[in-house]
N, C-alpha and C positions, 0 to 999 in steps of 0.2 A: 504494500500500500504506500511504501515513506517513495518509492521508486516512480510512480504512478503520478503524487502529490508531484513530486519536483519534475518532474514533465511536464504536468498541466501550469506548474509555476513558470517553466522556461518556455514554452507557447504565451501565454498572457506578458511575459517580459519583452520575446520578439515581435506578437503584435502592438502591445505597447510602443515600444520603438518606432516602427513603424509611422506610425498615427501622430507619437507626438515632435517626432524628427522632420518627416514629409507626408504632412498632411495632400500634400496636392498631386504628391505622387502615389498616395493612398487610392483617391480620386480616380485617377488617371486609372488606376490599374482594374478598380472598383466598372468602369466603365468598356475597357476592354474585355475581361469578367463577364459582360451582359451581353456585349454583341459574337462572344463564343459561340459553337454551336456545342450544344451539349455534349456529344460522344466526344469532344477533343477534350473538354472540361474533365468528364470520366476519365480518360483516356491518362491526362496527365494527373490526376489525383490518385490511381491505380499503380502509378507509378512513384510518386512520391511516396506511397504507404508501401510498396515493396522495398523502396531505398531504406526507409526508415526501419524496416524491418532487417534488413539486412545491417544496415549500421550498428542495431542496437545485442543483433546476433555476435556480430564480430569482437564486439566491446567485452559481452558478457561471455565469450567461450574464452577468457585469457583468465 
């Protein structure tokens, strides 16, 4: 669970970032984001979650 919490802390810290660094490139991206078409949206989030899965593999088998 203490693994879980600090994840969900290091996600609200990068979107944090984000938002209070560049707000307009928040926007920007926010608006790109919309005129996606959804199967590339999938597409790249399938893929972010296998990175991360595998990142979090490699970390924890040492």
């Amino acid at each position: 669970m203490n693994d879980f919490l600090v994840g969900l802390g290091l996600v609200l810290v990068i979107e944090g970032l984000l938002w209070a660094l560049a707000p307009g490139l928040a926007f920007r991206l926010l608006e790109i984001a919309a005129t996606t078409p959804e199967q590339r949206l999938r597409t790249g989030g399938a893929i972010a979650v296998a990175a991360g899965v595998l990142l979090i593999w490699l970390v924890r088998r040492t």
